[in-house]
N, C-alpha and C positions, 0 to 999 in steps of 0.2 A: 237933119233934125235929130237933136238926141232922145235917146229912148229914156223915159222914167224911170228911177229907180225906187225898189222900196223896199223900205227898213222892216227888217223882220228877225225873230227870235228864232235861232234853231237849237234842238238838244240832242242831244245823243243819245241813240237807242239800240235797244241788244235785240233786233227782229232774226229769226231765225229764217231761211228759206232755202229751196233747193240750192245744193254744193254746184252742180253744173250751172246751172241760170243764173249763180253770182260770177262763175267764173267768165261769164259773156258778158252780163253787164258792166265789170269790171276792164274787161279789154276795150270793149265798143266805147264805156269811158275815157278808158287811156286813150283812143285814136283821134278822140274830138276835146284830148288833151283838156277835163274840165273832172270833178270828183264827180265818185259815186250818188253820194248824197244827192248835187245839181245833177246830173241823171236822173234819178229816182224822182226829185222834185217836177221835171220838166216831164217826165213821162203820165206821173201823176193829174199835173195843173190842165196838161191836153184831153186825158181822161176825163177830168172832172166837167170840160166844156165839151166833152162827146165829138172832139177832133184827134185828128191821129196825130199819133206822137213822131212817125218818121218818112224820109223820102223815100225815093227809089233806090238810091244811092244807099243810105242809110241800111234798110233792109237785104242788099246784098252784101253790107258787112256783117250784118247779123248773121245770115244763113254762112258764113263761110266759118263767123265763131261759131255757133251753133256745132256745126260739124267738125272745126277742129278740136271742142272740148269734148264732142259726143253725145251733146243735148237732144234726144227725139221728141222732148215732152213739144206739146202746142199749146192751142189755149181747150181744147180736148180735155187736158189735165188737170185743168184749174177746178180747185173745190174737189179733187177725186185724188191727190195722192197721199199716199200712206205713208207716214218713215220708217226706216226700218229699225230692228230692233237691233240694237249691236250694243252687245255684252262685252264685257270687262274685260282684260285678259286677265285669267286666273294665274293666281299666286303658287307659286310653289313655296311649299311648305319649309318652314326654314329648321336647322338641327338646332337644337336645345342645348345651350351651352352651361355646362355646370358652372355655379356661383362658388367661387372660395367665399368660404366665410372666417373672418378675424375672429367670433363669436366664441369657438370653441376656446378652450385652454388645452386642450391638446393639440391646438393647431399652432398654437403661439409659442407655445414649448418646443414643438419640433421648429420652428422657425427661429427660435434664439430668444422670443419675449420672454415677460415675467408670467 
């Protein structure tokens, strides 16, 4: 029997979140070969029915990316982490380069002008 399909709008968003925890959802996306986005949606829509979103299967590929990005956070983290602060890298100050100026008439005399 086929499954239903349904028509829906999506947009693009600039959400910010842990660098490791994208970089595992990002693989575990690549593995079941579907985007981030479908990820994110399908982990979401299980949430929202207070079903889980993965197998057994599933979750021993998490913990393997987990551990090769170097993710310890759990759900321990959630609503408790901090970012950090990271500052610019400072400029080094540049030399100040004298301006010729045409302005003068004694600069145009020594150059050959009128």
């Amino acid at each position: 029997m086929k499954q239903p399909s349904y028509l829906v709008e999506r947009v693009q968003t600039g959400v910010r979140m842990e660098k490791r925890l994208l970089k595992v959802l990002k693989g575990f996306a690549e593995l079941r070969d579907i985007t981030l986005g479908d990820l994110l949606e399908g982990i979401v829509l299980h949430a929202f029915d207070g079903k889980f979103p993965f197998q057994k299967d599933s979750l021993r590929r998490i913990r393997e990316l987990k551990k090769f990005y170097g993710l310890k956070l759990s759900s321990r983290a959630s609503h408790r982490m901090q970012e950090k602060k990271i500052h610019p890298p400072r400029r080094t100050p540049r030399t100040k380069v004298r301006a010729k100026t045409m302005s003068s008439k004694r600069g145009r005399k020594a150059r050959g002008g009128r």
